[in-house]
N, C-alpha and C positions, 0 to 999 in steps of 0.2 A: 667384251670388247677385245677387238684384235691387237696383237701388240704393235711397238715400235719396226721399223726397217732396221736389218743387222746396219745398215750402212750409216745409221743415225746412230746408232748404237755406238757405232767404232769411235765415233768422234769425240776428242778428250775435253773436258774444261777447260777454258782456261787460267791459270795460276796468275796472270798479273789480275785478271778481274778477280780473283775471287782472295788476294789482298787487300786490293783498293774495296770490296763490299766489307772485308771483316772489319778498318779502318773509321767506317761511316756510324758505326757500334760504341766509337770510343769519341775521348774530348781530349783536346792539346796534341793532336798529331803533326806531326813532320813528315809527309809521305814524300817519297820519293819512285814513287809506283807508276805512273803510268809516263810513256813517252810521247808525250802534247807537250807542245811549245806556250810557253807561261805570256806569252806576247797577245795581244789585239791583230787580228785582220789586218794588214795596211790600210789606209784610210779608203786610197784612191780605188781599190777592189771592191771594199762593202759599198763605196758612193755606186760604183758599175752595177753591183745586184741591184741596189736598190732604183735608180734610173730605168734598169731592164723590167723590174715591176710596174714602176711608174708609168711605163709603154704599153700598161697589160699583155707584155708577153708570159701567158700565162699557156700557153696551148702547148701538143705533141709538136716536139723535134725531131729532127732525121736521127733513125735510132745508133747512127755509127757517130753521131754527135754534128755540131752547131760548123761548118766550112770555116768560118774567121776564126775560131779556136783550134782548129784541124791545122789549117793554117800555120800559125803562131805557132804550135808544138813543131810540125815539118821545120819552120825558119830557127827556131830554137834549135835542132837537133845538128842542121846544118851548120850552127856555129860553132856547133864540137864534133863537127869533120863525118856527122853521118847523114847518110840519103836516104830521106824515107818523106816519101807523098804523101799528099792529104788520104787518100785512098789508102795508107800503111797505118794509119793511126786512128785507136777506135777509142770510145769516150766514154768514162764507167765511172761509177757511184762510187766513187774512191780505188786507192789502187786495191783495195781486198776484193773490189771487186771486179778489177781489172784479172787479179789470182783466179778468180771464181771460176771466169770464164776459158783461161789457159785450162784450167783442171778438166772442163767439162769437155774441149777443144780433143784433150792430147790423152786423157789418162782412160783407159775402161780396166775391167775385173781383171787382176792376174799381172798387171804393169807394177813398176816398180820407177821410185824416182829418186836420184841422192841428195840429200840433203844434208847442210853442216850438222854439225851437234857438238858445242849447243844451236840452238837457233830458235829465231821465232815463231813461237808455239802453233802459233793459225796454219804454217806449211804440214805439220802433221794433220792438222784437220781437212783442209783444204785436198790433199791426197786422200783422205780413209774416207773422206764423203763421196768419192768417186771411185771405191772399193778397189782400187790401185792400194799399194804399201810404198810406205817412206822408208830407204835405208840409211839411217845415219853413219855419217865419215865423221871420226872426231876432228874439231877443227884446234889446236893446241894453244897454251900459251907461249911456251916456247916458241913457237915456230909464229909469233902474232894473229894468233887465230885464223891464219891460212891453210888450205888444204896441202895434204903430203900428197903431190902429185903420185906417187905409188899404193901409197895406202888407196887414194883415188881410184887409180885405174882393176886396183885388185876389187873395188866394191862394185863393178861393171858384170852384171848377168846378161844372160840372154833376155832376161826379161826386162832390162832397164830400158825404160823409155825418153829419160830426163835427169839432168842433172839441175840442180834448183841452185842459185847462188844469191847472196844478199850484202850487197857493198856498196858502201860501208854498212857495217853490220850492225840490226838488232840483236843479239842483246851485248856483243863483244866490245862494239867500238871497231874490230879489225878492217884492213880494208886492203883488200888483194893486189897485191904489187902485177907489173906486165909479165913479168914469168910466171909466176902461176895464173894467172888470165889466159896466156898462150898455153900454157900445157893442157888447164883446159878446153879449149878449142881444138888440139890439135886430138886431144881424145876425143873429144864429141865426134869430130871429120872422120875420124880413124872407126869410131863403134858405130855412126849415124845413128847420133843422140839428140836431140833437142835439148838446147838451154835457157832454161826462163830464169833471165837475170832482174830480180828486185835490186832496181836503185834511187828509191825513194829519200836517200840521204845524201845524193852522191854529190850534192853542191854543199856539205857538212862534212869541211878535209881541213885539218889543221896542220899547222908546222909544215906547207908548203908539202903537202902531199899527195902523191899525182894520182889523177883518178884515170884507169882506163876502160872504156865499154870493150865488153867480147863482141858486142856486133860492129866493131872496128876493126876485127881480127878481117882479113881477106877470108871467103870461103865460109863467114857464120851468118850472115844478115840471113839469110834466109831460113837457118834452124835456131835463130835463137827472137823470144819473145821479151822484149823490154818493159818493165812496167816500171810504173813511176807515178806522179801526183803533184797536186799542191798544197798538200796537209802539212809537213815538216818544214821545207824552205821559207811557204808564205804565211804558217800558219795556221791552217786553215782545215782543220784535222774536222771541225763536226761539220762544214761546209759539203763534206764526200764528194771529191770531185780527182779522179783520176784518170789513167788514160796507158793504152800500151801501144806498141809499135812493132811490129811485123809485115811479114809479107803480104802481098794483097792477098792470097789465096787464102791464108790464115785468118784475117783480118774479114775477109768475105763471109765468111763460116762465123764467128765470132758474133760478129752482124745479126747472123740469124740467133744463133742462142739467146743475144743479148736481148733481142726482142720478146722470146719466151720467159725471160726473169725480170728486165726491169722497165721492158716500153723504150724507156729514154729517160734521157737524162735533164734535169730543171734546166729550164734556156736562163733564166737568170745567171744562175752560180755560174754559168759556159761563160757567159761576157764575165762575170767574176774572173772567172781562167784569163780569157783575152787581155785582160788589164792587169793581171798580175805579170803575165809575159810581157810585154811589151810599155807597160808605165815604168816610173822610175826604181831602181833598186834600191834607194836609199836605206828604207827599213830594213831589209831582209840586210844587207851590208852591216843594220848592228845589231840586227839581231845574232849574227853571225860571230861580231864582236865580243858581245856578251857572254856569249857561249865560250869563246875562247878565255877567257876571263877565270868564266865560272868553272870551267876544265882544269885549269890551273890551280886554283885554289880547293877544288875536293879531292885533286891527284895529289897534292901536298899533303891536306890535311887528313888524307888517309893512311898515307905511309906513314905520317909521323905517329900512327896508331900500333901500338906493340902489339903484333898478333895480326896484323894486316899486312897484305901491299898488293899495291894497285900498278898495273902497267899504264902507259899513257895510250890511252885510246887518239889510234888515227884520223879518226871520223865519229859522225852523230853526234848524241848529246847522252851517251850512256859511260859509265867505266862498268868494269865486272873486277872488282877484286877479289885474292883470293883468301878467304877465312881460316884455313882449313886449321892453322896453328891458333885458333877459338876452340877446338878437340869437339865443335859440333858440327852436324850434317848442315848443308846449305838449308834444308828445311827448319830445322829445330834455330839454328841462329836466327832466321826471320822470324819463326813466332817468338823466341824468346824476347828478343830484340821490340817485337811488337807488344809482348803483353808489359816488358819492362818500365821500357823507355818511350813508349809509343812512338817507335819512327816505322815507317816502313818503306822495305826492300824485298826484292823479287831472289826467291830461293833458286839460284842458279840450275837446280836439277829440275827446276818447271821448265826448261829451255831443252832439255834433253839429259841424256847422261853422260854426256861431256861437261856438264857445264855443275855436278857437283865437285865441291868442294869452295864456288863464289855464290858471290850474292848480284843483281844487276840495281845500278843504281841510277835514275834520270836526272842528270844536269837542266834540266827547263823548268829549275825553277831561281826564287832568284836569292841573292847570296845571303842576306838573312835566313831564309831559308838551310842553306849549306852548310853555315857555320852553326846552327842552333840543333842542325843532324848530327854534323860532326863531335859537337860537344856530349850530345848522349851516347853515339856511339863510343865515343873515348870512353865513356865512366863504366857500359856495357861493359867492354872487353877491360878496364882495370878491374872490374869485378868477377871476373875467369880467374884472374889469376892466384 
C-alpha cells in the first residue's frame, strides 16, 4: 500500500486534544483543557434549530449560506462601523472551517505566513496542510503578548504571503491594542500582504478594553479576511457554525471551494445563527459576567501560588501563567501536575516555542471548579519546594 501525502504528514497533533484524551484514562480530574464555554445554548437559539427542523428544513442551502443569516452578520458588523454585504460574507462549519477555506484561498507550495508564537496550534496545521510554512514572531509577556512591530517587520520574506493574527488571543488572553493594529496594516499596505484576522473572542474584553478590527484600518477591507462564529460568545462550540468576511471577489472563489469540501451548511443551526444575532443578549451579558468573576478569582489565586504568576488577561476565557520558577519545562509541569494531582493544563510549548516556560489554563469552567484546581495546584508546587 502506498503511503501518506508529505502534506498530511506535515501536520502536527494536537497537544490540548491529546491532554484532554490522557484525562478520560483517570478518575477525579479537574481539567482545565479545553476552551468551550461551561454554559447551555441560550434557550431562545436551540427553540430556532429546533422550529427550523419542525419545518423539515432539512434540504441543500445556497452553499455561501442561508440570506437572513448573511444578513444579520452584514447589520452586525455595521454596528461596529464595518461595511461588508451579504455577498462579503460566507457561512462555514465553524470558524476552523471558515480558516480551512482562507488556507486553500491564499496559500500554495513555497508561501509563507506569520504567525504569533505562542498561538493556536490548528494555524500551524491549517498552513502545513496547504504545504505553505508558518513563521512564528514571538509574541512576549512583557510587551502583553503583542507583536514587536520590528521583530514583525524583519520576519517579512519575499515569500510571505499573510500575516495571521488572533485577538483576543487563544492561548494568551493578549489582545492588540490600535498601535500595533496599525503598524500592522500599515506593513501589510507597505509589503502587499494579506491579513487573516481570527476574532472569534473579540466580544471576550474585560477591564473596559477596546477592541479594534484591522479591517477598520482605511486601505485593509479588501486584503484582510475576518473570521469569526458563534461557538465562544453564544456558546455554541459543537453547533459548528461560523462565518468570514471579505471581499466579494474572495468571498466568490471561497464559494466555490466551499462547495468541494462541505456542500453547505445545516439550514437549521443558520436560523440558530439568525436568533442568536438578533434575540435578546441577555445570557451571553452573563455569561460574560461570569467570566469576569471567574478571571478574577484564578488571577488571584494563582499569584498567591509561590512559584507562579499570572498576568491579567485582557480578553477570552484563558490565563497563561508563567511556571518557569517550578525549575520544570511547560511539558513535564503538565504531566507531573496530571499524574499527581490530576488537574489538567495545556503545556505552553504545545502553542509554540514562545510559549514555553507557561502552561494555558480555561476559565469556562465554573468556580468550584477553580478553587478545587487551585487547591492542588498549590500542594503541587509546595511540593517542589
Amino acid at each position: 500500500m502506498k503511503g501518506f501525502s508529505q502534506r498530511a504528514l506535515r501536520v502536527p497533533p494536537s497537544e490540548i486534544r491529546r491532554m484532554f484524551a490522557m484525562q478520560e484514562r483517570m478518575e477525579d480530574v479537574v481539567s482545565f483543557a479545553l476552551g468551550e464555554p461551561d454554559f447551555d445554548t441560550p434557550e431562545h437559539v436551540t427553540q430556532a434549530i429546533v422550529d427550523s427542523y419542525g419545518r423539515r428544513e432539512t434540504h441543500y442551502t445556497p452553499n455561501r449560506g442561508l440570506k437572513p443569516l448573511r444578513a444579520a452578520i452584514a447589520a452586525e458588523y455595521r454596528n461596529r462601523g464595518l461595511d461588508y454585504n451579504e455577498n462579503e460574507i460566507l457561512i462555514a462549519p465553524g470558524a476552523v472551517g471558515a480558516l480551512n477555506l482562507v488556507s486553500m484561498l491564499l496559500l500554495q507550495e513555497g508561501d509563507e505566513v506569520i504567525i504569533p508564537d505562542p498561538c493556536w496550534s490548528n494555524y500551524i496545521g491549517l498552513v502545513a496542510q496547504t504545504g505553505a510554512d508558518a513563521v512564528p514572531v514571538k509574541v512576549r509577556a512583557e510587551n502583553h503578548f503583542m507583536f514587536d512591530l520590528e521583530e514583525l517587520a524583519a520576519a517579512v520574506t519575499d515569500r510571505t504571503k499573510a500575516i495571521l493574527i488572533n485577538s483576543p488571543s487563544n492561548p494568551t488572553g493578549g489582545v492588540l491594542d490600535r498601535t500595533t493594529i496599525q503598524g500592522v496594516a500599515e506593513l501589510a499596505m507597505e509589503k502587499d500582504l494579506y491579513v487573516i484576522s481570527d476574532e472569534i473572542y473579540r466580544e471576550l474584553l474585560w477591564d473596559g478594553t477596546k477592541y479594534t478590527s484591522i479591517a477598520s484600518i482605511p486601505g485593509m477591507k479588501e486584503r484582510t479576511i475576518l473570521i469569526d462564529g458563534f461557538s465562544k460568545t453564544f456558546a455554541m462550540t459543537g453547533i459548528r457554525l461560523g462565518y468570514l468576511a471579505a471581499s466579494e471577489g474572495m468571498t466568490d472563489r471561497m464559494n466555490t471551494l466551499l462547495e468541494n469540501v462541505f456542500s453547505c451548511i445545516n439550514e437549521p443551526i443558520q436560523w440558530g445563527g439568525v436568533a442568536a444575532l438578533e434575540g435578546g443578549r441577555e445570557a451571553v451579558e452573563e455569561m460574560k459576567e461570569t467570566y469576569r468573576k471567574r478571571r478574577r478569582r484564578i488571577v488571584d489565586g494563582l499569584n498567591a501560588i509561590h512559584g507562579i504568576s499570572c498576568m491579567e488577561p485582557a480578553g477570552a476565557f484563558y490565563v497563561f501563567p508563567d511556571i518557569r520558577k517550578s525549575g520544570l519545562s511547560s511539558m513535564d509541569f503538565a504531566m507531573s501536575l496530571l499524574q499527581e494531582e490530576h488537574v489538567v493544563v495545556i503545556p505552553g510549548s504545545g502553542f509554540g516555542a514562545g510559549g514555553e516556560g507557561f502552561v494555558r489554563i480555561s476559565y469556562a469552567v465554573d468556580m468550584e471548579t477553580i478553587d478545587e484546581g487551585l487547591r492542588r495546584i498549590r500542594r503541587f508546587m509546595k511540593n517542589r519546594r
